[in-house]
Jmol script that loads the backbone (N, CA, C; Angstrom):
load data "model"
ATOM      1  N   UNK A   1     -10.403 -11.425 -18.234  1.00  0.00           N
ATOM      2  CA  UNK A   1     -10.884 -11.984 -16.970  1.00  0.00           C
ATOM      3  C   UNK A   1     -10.239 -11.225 -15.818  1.00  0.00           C
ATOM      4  N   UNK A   2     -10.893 -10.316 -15.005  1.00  0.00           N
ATOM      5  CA  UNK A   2     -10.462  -9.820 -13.846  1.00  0.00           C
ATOM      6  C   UNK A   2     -10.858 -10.658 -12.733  1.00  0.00           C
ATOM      7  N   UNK A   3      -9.699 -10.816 -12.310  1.00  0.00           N
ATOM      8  CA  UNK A   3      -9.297 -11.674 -10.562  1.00  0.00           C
ATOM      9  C   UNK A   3      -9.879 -10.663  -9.648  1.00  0.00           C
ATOM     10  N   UNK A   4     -10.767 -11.240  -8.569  1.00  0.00           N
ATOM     11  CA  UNK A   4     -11.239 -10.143  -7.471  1.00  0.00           C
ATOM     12  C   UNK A   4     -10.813 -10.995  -6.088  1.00  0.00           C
ATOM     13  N   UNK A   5     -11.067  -9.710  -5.649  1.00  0.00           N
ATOM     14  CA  UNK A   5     -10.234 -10.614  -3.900  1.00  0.00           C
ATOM     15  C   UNK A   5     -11.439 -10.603  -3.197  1.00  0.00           C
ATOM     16  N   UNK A   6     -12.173 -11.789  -2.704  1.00  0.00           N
ATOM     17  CA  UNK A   6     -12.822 -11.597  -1.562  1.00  0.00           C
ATOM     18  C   UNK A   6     -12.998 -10.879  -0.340  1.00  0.00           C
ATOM     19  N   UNK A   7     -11.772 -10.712   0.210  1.00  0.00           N
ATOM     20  CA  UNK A   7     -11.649 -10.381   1.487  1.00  0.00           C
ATOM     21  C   UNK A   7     -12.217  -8.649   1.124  1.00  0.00           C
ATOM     22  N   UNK A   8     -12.053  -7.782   0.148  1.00  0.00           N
ATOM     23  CA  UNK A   8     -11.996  -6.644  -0.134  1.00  0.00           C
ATOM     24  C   UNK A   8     -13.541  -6.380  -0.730  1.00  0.00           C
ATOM     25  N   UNK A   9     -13.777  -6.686  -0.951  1.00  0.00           N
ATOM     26  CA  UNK A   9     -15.496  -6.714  -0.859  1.00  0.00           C
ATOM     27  C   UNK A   9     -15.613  -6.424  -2.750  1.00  0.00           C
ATOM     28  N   UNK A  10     -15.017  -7.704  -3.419  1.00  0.00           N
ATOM     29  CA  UNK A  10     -15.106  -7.465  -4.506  1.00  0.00           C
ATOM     30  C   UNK A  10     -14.196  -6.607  -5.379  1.00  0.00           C
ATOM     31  N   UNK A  11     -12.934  -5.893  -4.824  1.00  0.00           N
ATOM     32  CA  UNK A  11     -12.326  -5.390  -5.315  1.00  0.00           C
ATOM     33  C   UNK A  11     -11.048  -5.539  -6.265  1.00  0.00           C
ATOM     34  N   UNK A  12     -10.929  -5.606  -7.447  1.00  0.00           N
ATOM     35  CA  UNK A  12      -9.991  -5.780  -8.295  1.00  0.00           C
ATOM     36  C   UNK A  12      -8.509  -5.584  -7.861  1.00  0.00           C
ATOM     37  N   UNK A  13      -7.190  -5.929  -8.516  1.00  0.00           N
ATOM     38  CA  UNK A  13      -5.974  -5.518  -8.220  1.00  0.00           C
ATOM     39  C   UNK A  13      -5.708  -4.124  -8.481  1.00  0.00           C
ATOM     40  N   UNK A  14      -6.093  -3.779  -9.826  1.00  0.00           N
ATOM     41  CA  UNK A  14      -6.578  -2.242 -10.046  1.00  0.00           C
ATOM     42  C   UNK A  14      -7.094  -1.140  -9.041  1.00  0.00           C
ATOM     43  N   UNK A  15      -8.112  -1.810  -8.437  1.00  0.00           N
ATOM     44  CA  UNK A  15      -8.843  -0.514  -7.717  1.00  0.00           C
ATOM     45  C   UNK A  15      -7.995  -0.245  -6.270  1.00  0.00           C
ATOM     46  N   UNK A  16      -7.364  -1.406  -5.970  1.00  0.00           N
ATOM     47  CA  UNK A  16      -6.547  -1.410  -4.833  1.00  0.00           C
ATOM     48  C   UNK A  16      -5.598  -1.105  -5.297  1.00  0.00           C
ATOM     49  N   UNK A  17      -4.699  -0.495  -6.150  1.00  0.00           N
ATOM     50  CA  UNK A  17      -3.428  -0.307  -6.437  1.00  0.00           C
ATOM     51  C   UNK A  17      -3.853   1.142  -6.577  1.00  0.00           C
ATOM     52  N   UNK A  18      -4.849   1.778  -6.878  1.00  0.00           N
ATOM     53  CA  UNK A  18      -5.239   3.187  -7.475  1.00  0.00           C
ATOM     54  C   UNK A  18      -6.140   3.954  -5.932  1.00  0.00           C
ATOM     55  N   UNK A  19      -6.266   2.873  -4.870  1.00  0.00           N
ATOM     56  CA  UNK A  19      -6.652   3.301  -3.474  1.00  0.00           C
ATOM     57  C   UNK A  19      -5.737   3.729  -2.518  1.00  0.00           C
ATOM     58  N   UNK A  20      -4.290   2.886  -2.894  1.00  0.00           N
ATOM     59  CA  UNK A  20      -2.985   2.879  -2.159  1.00  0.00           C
ATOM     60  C   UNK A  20      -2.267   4.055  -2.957  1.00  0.00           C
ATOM     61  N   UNK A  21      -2.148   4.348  -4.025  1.00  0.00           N
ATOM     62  CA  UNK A  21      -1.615   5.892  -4.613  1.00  0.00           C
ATOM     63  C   UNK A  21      -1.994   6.931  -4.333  1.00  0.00           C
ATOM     64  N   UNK A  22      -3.537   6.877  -3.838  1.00  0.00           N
ATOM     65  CA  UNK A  22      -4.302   7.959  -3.784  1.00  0.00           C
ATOM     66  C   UNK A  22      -3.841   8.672  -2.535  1.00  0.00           C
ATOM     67  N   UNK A  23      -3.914   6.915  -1.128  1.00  0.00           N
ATOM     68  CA  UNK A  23      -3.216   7.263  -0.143  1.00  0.00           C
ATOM     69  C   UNK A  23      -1.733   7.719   0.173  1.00  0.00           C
ATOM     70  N   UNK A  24      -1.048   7.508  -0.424  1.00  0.00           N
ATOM     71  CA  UNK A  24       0.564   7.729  -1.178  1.00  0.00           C
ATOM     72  C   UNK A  24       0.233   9.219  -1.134  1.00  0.00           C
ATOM     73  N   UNK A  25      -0.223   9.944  -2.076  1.00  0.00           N
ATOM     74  CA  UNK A  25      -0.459  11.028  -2.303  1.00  0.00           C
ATOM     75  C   UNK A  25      -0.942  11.855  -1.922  1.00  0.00           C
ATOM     76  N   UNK A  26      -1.778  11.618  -0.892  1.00  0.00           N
ATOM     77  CA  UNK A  26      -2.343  12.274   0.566  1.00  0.00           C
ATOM     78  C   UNK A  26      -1.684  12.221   1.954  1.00  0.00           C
ATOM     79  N   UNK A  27      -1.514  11.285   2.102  1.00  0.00           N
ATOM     80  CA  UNK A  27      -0.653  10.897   3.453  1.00  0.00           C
ATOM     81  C   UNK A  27       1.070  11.546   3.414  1.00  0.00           C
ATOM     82  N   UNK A  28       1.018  11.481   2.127  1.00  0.00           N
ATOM     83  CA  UNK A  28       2.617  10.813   1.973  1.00  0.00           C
ATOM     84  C   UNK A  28       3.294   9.832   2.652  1.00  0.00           C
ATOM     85  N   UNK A  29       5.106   9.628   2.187  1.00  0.00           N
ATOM     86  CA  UNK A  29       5.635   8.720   2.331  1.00  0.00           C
ATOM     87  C   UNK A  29       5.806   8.506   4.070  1.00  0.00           C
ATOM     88  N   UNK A  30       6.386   9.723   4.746  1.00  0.00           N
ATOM     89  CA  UNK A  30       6.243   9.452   6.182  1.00  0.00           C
ATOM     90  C   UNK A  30       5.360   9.468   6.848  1.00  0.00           C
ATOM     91  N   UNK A  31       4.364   9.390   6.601  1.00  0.00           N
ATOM     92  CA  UNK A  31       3.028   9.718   7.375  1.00  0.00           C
ATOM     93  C   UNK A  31       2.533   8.103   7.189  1.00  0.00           C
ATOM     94  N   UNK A  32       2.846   7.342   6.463  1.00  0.00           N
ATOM     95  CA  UNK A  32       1.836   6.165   6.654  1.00  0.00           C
ATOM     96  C   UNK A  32       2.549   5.232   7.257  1.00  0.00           C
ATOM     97  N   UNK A  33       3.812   4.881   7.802  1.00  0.00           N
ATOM     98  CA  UNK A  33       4.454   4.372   8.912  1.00  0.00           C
ATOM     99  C   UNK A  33       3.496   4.821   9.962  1.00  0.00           C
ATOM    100  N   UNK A  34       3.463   5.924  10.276  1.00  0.00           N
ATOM    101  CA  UNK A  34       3.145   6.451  11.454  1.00  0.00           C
ATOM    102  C   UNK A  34       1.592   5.655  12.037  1.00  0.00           C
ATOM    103  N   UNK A  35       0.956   5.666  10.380  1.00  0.00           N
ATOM    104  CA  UNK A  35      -0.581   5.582  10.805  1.00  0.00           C
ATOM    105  C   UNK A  35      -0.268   3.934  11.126  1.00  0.00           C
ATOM    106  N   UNK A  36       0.290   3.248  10.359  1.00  0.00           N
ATOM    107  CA  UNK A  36       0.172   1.668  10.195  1.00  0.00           C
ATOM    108  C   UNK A  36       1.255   1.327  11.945  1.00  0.00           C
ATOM    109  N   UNK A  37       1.651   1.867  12.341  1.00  0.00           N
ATOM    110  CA  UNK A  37       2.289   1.748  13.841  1.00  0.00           C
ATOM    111  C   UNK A  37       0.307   2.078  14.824  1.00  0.00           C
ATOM    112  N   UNK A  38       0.438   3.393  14.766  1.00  0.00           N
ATOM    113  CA  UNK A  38      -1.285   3.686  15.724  1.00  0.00           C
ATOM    114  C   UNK A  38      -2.293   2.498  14.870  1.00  0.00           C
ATOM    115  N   UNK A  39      -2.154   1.750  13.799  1.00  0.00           N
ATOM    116  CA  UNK A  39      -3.212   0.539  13.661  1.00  0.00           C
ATOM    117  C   UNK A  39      -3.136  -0.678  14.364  1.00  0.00           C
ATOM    118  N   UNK A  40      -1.828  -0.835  14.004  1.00  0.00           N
ATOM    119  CA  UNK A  40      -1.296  -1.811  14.811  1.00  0.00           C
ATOM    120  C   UNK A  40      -1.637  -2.048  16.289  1.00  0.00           C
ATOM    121  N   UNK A  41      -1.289  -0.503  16.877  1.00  0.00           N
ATOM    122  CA  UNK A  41      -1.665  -0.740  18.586  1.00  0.00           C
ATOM    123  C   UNK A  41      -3.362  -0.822  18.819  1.00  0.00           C
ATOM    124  N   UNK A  42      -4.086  -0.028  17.683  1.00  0.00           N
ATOM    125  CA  UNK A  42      -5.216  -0.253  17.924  1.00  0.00           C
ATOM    126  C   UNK A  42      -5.733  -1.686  17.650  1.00  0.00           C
ATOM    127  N   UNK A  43      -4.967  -2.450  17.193  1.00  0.00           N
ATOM    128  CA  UNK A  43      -5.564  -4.104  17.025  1.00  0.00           C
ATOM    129  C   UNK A  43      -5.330  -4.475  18.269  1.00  0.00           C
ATOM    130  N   UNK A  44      -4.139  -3.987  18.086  1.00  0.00           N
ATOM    131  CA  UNK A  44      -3.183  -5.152  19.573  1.00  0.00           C
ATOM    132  C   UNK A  44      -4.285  -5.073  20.654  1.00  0.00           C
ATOM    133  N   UNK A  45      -4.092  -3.621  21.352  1.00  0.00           N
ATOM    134  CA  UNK A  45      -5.750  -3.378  21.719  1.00  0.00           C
ATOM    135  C   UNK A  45      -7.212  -3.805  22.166  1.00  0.00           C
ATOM    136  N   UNK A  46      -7.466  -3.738  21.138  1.00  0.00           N
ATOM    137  CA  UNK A  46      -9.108  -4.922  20.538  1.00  0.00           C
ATOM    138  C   UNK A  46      -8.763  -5.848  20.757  1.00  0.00           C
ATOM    139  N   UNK A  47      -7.805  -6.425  20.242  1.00  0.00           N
ATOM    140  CA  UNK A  47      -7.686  -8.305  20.856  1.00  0.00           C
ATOM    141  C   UNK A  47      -7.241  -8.123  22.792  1.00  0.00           C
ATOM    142  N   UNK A  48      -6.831  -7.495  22.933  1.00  0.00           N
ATOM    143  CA  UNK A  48      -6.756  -7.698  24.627  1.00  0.00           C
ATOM    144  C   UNK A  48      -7.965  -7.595  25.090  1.00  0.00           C
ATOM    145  N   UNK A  49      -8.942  -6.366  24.549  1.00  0.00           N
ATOM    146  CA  UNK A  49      -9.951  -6.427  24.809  1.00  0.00           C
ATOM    147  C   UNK A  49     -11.284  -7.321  24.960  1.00  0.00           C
ATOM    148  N   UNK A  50     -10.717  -8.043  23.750  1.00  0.00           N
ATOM    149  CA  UNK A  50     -12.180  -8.997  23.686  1.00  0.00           C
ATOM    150  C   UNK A  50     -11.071 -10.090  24.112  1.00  0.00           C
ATOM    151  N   UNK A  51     -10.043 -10.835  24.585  1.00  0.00           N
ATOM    152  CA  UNK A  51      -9.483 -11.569  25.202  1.00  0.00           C
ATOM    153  C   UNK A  51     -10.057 -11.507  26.905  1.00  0.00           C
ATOM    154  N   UNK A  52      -9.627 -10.150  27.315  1.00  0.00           N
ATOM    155  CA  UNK A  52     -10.018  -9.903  28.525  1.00  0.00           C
ATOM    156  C   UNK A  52     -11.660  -9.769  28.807  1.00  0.00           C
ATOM    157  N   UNK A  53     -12.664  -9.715  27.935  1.00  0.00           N
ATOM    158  CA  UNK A  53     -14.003  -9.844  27.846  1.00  0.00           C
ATOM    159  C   UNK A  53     -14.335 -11.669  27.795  1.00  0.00           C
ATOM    160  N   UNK A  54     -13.592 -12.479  26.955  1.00  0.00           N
ATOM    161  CA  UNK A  54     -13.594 -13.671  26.890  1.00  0.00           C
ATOM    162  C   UNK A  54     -13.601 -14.322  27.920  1.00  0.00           C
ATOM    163  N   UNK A  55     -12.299 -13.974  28.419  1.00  0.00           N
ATOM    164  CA  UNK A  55     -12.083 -14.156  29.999  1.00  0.00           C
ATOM    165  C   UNK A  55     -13.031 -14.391  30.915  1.00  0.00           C
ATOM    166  N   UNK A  56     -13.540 -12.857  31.139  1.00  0.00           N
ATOM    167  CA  UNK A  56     -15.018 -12.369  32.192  1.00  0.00           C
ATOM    168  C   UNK A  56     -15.974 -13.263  32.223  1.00  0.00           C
ATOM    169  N   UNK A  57     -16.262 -14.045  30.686  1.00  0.00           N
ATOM    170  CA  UNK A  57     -17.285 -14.471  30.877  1.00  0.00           C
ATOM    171  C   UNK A  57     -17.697 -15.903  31.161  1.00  0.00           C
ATOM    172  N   UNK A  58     -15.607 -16.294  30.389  1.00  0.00           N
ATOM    173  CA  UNK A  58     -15.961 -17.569  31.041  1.00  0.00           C
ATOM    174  C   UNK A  58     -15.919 -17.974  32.665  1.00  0.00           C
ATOM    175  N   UNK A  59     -15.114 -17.053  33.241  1.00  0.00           N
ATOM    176  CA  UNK A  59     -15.533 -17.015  34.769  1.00  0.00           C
ATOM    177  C   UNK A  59     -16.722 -17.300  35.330  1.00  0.00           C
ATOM    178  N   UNK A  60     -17.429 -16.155  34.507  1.00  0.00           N
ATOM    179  CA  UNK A  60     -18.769 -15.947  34.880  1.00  0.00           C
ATOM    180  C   UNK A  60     -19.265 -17.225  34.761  1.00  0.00           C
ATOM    181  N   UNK A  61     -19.488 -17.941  34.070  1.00  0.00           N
ATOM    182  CA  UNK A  61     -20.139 -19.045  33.636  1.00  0.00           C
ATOM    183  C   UNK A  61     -19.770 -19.824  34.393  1.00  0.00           C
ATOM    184  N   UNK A  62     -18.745 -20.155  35.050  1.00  0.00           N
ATOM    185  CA  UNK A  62     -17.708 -21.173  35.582  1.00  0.00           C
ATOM    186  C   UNK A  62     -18.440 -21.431  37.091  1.00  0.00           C
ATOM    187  N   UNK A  63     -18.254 -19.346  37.823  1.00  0.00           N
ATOM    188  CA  UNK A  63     -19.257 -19.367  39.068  1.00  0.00           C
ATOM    189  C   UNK A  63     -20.556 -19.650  38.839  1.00  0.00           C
ATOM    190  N   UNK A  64     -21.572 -19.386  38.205  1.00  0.00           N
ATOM    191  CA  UNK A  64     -22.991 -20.038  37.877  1.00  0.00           C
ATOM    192  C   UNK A  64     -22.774 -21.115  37.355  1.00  0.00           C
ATOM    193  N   UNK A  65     -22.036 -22.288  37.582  1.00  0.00           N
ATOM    194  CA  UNK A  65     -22.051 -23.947  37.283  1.00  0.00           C
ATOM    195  C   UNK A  65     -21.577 -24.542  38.842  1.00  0.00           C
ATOM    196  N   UNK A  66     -20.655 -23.773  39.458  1.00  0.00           N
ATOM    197  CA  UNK A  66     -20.936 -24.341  40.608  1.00  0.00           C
ATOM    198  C   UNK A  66     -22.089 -23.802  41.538  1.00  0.00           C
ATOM    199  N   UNK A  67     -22.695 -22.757  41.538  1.00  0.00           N
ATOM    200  CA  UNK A  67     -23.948 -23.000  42.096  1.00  0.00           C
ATOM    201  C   UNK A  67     -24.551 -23.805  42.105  1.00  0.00           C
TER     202      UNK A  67
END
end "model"
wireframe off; spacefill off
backbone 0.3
color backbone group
């Protein structure tokens, strides 16, 4: 019986353990700090972004209700 993870679109513990070596082995060991720091800011990022879009609109909405 193989366990699959949802979130991974069906993917086994296997195929993710043999995706992360592959990256291991390409990236190497100092190189994937580096990338998982530039992911990080790119989330951080996106959520300000659509925070600050959230924002906009509930304004928006706020001035077209007191009209």
């Amino acid at each position: 019986m193989q366990t699959t993870l949802l979130f991974m679109g069906g993917l086994g513990m296997s195929e993710i353990l043999l995706i992360a070596l592959v990256i291991l082995l390409f990236f190497g060991g100092k190189k994937i700090p580096e990338m998982m720091k530039g992911l990080g800011k790119g989330v951080r990022s996106f959520k300000a972004g659509l925070n600050e879009l959230e924002s906009d609109v509930t304004t928006s909405e706020e001035k077209k209700a007191d009209k």
